[in-house]
N, C-alpha and C positions, 0 to 999 in steps of 0.2 A: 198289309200288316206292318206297324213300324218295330224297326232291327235293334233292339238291344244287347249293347255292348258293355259288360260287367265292369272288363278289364280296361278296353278304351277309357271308360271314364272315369275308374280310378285313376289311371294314368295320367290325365288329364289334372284332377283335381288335386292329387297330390304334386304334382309339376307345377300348380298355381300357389300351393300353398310353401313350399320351398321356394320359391321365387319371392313369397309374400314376408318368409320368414329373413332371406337374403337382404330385402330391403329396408326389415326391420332394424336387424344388425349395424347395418353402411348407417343408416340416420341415429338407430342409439351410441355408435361410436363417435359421430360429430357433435352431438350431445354432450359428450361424458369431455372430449377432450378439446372443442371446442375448434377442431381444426377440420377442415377438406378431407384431408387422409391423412394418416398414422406411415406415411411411407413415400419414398420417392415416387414408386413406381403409379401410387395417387394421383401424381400430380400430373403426369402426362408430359408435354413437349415445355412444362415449365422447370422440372426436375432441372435440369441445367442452370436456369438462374437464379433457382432458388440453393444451388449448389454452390452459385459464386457469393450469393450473399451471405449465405454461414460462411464461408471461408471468410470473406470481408469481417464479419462479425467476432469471431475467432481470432482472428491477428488484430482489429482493434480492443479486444478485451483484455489482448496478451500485454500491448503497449499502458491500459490503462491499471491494470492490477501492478507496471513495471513503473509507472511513473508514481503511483498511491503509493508503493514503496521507499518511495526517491523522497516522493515530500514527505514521511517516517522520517523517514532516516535527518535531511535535512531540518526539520521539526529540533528532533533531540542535537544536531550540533548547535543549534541556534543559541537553543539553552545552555549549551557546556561552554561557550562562548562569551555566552552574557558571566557564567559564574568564575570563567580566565579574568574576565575584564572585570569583575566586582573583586578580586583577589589583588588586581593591580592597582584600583583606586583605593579599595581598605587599605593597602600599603602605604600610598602616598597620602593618604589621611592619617595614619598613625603618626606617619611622618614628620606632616609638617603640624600636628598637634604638639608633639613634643617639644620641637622648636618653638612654637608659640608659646609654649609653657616653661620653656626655660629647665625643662627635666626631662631625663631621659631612662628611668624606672620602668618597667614592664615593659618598655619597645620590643624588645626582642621577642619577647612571649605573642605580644601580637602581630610580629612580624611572622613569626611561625605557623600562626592560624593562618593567617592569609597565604602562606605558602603552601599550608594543606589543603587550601582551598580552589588553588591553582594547580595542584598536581589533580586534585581529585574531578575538575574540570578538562583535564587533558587526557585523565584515564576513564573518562565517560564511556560509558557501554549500552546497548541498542540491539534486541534481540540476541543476546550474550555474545556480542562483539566490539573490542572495543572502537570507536570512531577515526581516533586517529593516529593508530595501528598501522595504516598501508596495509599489505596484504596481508602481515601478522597478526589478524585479528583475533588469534587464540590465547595473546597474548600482551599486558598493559604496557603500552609506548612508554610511560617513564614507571623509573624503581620508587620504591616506597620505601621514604627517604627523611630524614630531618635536615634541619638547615648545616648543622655540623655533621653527619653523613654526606652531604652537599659538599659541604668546604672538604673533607677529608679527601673525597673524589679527584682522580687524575686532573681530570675537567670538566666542563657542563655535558659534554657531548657522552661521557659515561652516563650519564644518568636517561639516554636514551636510547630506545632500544626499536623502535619505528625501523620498519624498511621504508623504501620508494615508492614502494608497488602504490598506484592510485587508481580505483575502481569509477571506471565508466558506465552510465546509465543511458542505456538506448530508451527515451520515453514518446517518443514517436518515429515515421520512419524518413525522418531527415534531418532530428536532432539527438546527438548525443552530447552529455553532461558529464564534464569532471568533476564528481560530489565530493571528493577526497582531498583533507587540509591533512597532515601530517602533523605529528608533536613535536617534533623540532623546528618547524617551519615557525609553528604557533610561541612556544614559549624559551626557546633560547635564552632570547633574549631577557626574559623575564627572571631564568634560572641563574640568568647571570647573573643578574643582579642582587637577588636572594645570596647569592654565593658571598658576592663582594661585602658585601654587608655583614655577612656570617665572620667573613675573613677579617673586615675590619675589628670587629667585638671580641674578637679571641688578640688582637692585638692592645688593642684599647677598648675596654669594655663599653659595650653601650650604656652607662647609669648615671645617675644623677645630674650633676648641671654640666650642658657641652662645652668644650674650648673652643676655640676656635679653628683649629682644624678639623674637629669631628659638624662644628656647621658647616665647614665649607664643601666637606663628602658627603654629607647628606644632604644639602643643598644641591648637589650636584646628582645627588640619586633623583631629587623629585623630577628633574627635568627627565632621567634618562626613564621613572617610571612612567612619565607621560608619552616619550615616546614608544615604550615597548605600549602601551595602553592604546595607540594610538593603530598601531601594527594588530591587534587583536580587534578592533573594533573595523578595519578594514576588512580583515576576514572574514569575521562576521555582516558586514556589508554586502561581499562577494556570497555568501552563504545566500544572503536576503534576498537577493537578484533572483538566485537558482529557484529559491523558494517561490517568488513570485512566477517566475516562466513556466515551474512544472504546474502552479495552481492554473494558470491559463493554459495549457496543457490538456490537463484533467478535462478541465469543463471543455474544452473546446470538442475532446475525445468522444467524452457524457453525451454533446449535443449531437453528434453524426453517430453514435450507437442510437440515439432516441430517433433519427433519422434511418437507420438500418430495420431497427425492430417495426416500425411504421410502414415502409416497404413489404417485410416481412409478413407482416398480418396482412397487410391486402392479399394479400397473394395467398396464406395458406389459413388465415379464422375462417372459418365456416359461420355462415349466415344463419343465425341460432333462430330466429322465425321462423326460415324456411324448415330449418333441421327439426325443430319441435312438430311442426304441419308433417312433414313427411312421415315421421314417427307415427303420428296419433294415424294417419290414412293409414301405412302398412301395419299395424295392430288390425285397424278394421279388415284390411283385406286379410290377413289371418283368422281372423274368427269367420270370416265367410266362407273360405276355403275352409274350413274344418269345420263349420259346419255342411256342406255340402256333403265331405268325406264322410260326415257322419250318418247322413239320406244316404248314400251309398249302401252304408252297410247295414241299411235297416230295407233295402228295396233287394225286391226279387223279383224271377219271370212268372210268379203263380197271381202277382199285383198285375202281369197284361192280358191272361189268362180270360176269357169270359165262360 
């Protein structure tokens, strides 16, 4: 007579179908996330490497999100740059239009624009800082000023208020970058001249037809706005340099992260074929096992009875 065992084989079927349901789980989660395991402990005796490469991944995204800030920032001096040096050559165009014109009516007035236009390119701001500030960035390198505020002033060097401090950019791990040009470095020279100019027209008015002492100062101004023009447009060269080394930079960064993430998925995407097959089988083995469990509980000993 065969031995019937109620409990045996519940035990049995139900231990087949948590096992069925266990396996269900492990494949619907590489499904959903697309990955091996949801955890180091997944990964087995690869956990380690794949430990070193998020660290690798981590510090080169630290470097690339520090250099994307570097070419910001560089970006807007370029611009503040270009609007120093269009302030220097509108000068020396006013300039020497007047002299060709043999009048000198309204110079002043547009000697003034252009100087507004020259301070407001040195007190350029970037993330509500201004650029060339030094480390006082909560506060604009030069005073907001007219030309005779200018002239009235001790000296040029009043009219700025810039520290030293110059901020360094670590944009990868064996280049750092001095980004920081300073307002005095940049327009000095330029304030000087604005000044002189200012001082000469409260002496001798700038108007009407020039003598010949007022050509030979203003004569003498175009060359020196050429070279203060000359000095802004080197900066801006220096700027342009920077600009180009952090854009190869960037990309060079971009390509060994696309390099990293690649390693990365071999190692921890889950093989989505396999993972859908495994799925749809442990579904099946769950409805086997449940239904088995459910012959169980429709079978008795009166079924081996005769």
């Amino acid at each position: 007579m065969t031995r019937v065992s109620t409990f045996g084989n519940y035990q049995s079927a139900l231990a087949n179908l948590m096992f069925s349901q266990t396996q269900a789980n492990e494949a619907q989660a590489r499904v959903s996330t697309q990955k091996i395991a949801t955890s180091l402990v997944g990964f087995g005796r690869q956990s380690e490497t794949l430990t070193a490469l998020k660290s690798s991944q981590s510090r080169l995204q630290g470097f690339i999100d520090t250099a994307s800030a570097t070419a910001e920032r560089l970006a807007a001096q370029d611009l503040a740059f270009s609007q120093i040096a269009d302030g220097a050559t509108g000068a020396r165009e006013a300039i020497a239009q007047a002299l060709a014109a043999g009048r000198l009516d309204g110079l002043m007035s547009e000697l003034q624009v252009q100087f507004q236009g020259v301070q407001a390119g040195l007190n350029t701001r970037h993330q509500d800082h201004y650029l060339f500030a030094g480390g006082n960035v909560a506060e604009a390198p030069v005073a907001d000023m007219t030309l005779a505020q200018l002239s009235a002033a001790p000296g040029v060097a009043a009219a700025f208020s810039n520290d030293t401090l110059k901020q360094t950019s670590r944009v990868d791990e064996n280049t750092a970058l001095n980004t920081t040009f300073l307002a005095d470095e940049v327009g000095t020279e330029l304030y000087q001249i604005f000044r002189d100019l200012q001082a000469f027209h409260e002496a001798t008015p700038l108007t009407g037809a020039p003598d010949e002492a007022t050509i030979t100062f203003l004569t003498g101004v175009l060359k020196r706005l050429d070279t203060a023009h000359t000095v802004v447009i080197d900066k801006a060269a220096s700027n342009g340099v920077m600009q180009n080394r952090v854009e190869a930079t960037i990309k060079s960064q971009k390509e060994r992260m696309d390099t990293l993430d690649a390693l990365l998925a071999d190692k921890t995407d889950a093989d989505m074929a396999k993972a859908l097959t495994d799925l749809e089988m442990s579904q099946i083995a769950i409805q086997a096992s449940a239904q088995v469990v459910n012959q169980l509980r429709q079978t008795s000993l009166l079924n081996f009875l005769t």
